[in-house]
N, C-alpha and C positions, 0 to 999 in steps of 0.2 A: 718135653723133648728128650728123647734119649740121649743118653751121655756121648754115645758112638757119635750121633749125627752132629756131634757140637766139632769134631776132631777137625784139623783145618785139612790135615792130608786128605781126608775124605771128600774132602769140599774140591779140592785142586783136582781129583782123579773124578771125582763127577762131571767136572768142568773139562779134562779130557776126554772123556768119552762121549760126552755131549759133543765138540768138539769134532773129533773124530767120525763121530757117525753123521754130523750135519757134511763132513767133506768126503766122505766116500757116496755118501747118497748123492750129492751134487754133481759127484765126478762120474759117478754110475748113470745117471742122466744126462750128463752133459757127450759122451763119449763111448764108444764101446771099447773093448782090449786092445786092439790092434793101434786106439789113440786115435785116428783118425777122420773117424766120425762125430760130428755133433749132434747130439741129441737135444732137440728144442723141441720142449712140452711145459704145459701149465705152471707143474708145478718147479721148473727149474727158474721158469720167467718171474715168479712170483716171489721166487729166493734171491733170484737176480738182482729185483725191483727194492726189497728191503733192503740189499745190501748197500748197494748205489745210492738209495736216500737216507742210508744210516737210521732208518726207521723200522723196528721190527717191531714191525704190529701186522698178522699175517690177515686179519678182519679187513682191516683200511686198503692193504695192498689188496688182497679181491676185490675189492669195491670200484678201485682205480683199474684193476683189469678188465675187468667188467665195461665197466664202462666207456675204457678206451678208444674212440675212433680208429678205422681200420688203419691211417698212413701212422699212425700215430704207433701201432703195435708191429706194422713191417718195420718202424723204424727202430723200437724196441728187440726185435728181433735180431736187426742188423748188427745192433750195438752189443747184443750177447755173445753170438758169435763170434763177433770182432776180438771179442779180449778174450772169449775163452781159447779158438786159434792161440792168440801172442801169449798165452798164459801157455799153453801148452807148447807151443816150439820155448819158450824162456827154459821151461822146467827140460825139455829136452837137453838145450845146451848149457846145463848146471846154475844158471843164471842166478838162480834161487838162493846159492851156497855162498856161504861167509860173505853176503852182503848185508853191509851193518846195517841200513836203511830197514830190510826187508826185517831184521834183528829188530828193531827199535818199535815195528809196527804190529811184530806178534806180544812184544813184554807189555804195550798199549792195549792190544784187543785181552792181553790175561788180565790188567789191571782192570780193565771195564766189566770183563766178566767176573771177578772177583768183587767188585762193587755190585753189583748184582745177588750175591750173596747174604749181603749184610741186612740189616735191620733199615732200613731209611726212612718209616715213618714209623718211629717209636718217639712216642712223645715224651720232652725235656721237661722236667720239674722248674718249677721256679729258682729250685737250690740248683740246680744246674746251669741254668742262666747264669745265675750272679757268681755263680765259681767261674765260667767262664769268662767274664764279662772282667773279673778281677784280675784274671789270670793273662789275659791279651787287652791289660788296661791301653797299654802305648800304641794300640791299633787306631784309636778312636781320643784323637786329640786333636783339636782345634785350633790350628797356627794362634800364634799372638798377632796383631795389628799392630801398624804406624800408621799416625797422621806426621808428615813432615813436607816443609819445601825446603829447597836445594839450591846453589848456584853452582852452576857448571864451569871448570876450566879444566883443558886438558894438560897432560902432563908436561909438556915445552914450555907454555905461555908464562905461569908464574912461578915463581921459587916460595920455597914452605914460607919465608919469613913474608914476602909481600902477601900473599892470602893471608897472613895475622896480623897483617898491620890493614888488609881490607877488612878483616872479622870485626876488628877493635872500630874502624869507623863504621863500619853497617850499626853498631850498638851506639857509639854516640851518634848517630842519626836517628835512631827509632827508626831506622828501613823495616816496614813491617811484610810480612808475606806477599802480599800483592803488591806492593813496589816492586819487590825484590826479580819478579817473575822475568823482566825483561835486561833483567842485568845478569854477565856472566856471557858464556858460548851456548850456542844452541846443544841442545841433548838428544842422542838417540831415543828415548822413552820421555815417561812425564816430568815436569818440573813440579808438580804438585801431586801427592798422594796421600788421598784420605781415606782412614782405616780399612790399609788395603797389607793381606792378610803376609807375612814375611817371609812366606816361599816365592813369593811374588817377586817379594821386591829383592831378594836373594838373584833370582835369575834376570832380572834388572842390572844389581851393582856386583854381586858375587858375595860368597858369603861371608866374606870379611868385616865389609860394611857392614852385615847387619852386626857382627860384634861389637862393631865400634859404634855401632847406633845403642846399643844395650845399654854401655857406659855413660852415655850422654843423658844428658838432665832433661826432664821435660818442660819446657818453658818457652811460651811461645812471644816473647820479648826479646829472645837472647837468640843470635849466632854462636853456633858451635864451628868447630872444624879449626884446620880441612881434615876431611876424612878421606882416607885414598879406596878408590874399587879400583876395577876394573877398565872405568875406562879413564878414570882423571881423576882430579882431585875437588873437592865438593866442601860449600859452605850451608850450614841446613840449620834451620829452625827447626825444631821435634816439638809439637804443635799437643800428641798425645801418644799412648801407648796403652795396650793392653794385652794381660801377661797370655802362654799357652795355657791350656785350659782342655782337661778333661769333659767327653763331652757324658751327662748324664745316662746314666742308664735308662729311664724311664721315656729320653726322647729321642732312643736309638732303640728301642725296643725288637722291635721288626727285624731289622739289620742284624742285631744280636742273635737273637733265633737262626737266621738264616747262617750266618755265619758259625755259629755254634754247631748247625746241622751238619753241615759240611767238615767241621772240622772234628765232632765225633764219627762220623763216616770213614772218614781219613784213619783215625785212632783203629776202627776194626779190619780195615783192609790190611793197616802193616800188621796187625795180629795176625791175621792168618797166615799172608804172605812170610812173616819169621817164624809161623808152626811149621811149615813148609821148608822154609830155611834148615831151622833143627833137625832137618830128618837128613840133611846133608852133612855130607864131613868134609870140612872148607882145609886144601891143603896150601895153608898159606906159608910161600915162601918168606917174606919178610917180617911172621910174625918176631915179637921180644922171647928171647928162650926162657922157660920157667925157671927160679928159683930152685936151685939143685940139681939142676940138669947139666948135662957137658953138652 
């Protein structure tokens, strides 16, 4: 490839003029000078059609013209007209101008056409996987698990020191977990959870608890507590535990790919997008004043 055609400016001004020429040709058939007029033929219906399904594939879009039933394309007609009219009285009465919405949906359609640019099936090396894979490790982590039961009291009913003098008899009784299920307040969620994973039980108790679950011993003989969440305070056997856990590479494979594809894609669009950048001189009023300067 020639060096010229790699320049990002060049890629931006293609993408203008492409751009440009698909909306004068539009406007040239949808209208004659005077505004007026609508001009409805083939090939405005067919631009129309890709637009509206966000699908440009101009093969498929004839296929569906084609084939169309006749109320089916008076209706299609109807619907072009319809917006190209309110497109055109909108633009009449400035409507178009310094509306951030209308702002946010052309820096959209640059971004997509700008992706359009790039490489998107250039195949990833194996050493690109696993750099990637190393490098967004904390993407692809496997909550840790608790097993534990609980006894419920909300926060009026008992004072810290009666729940520890309830804790100290639950243990000299050997109250084992299924005893324990029908003693205490009823609970919003479960009274029993098995290795059930601690986002879970986070948006259960709040994520306080699961701190004070951390500290707690695993032994499923013994009462701990109380331990306070969110909604009371809590007496719980911790039955089991297992820690977070990076998930392997080799059984997220797929995923990885996919995400790596997408996320080198990303890496080439801000390239250009900042070649484009550089060709502008940003007059920033807030910037820090240079070193030696007044």
């Amino acid at each position: 490839m020639h060096p010229i055609l790699k320049q990002p400016l060049l890629h931006f001004l293609l993408i203008g003029l492409i751009l440009s020429a698909s909306y004068l040709t539009l406007q040239s058939e949808a209208q004659d000078t005077d505004g007026e007029v609508i001009q409805v033929n083939r090939d405005s219906l067919l631009s129309y059609m890709q637009y509206r399904n966000k699908s440009f594939n101009a093969e498929r879009a004839t296929e569906l013209f084609d084939a169309m039933p006749a109320d089916e394309r008076a209706q299609l007609i109807n619907d072009y007209v319809r917006e190209e009219v309110l497109f055109n009285e909108a633009q009449k009465l400035g409507l178009d101008a310094n509306d951030f919405v209308i702002r946010q949906r052309m820096i959209q359609k640059m971004t997509y056409l700008t992706q359009s640019l790039v490489e998107t099936d250039k195949p990833l090396s194996e050493s690109d996987l696993q750099e990637f894979y190393l490098a967004h490790k904390g993407q692809y982590v496997q909550s840790g698990t608790l097993t534990f039961t609980h006894i419920f009291f909300d926060f009026s009913t008992q004072s810290d020191e009666q729940l520890q003098q309830m804790r100290n008899q639950l243990n000299r009784d050997g109250v084992n977990a299924s005893e324990a299920l029908t003693l205490g307040q009823p609970f919003l969620f479960q009274r029993h959870y098995a290795k059930r994973n601690t986002d879970l039980i986070a948006s259960h108790f709040g994520q306080d608890f699961i701190g004070q679950l951390d500290n707690a011993v695993v032994d499923n003989q013994q009462w701990q507590g109380p331990f306070r969440s969110s909604h009371g305070w809590h007496l719980v056997q911790l039955q089991a535990r297992s820690e977070q856990q990076y998930l392997p590479f080799t059984e997220i494979r797929e995923r990885i790919i996919a995400d790596a594809r997408q996320y080198y894609l990303q890496q080439q669009v801000e390239q250009l997008i900042a070649g484009v950048i550089a060709d502008y001189r940003v007059d920033n009023q807030f910037a820090e004043p240079q070193a030696g300067t007044l």
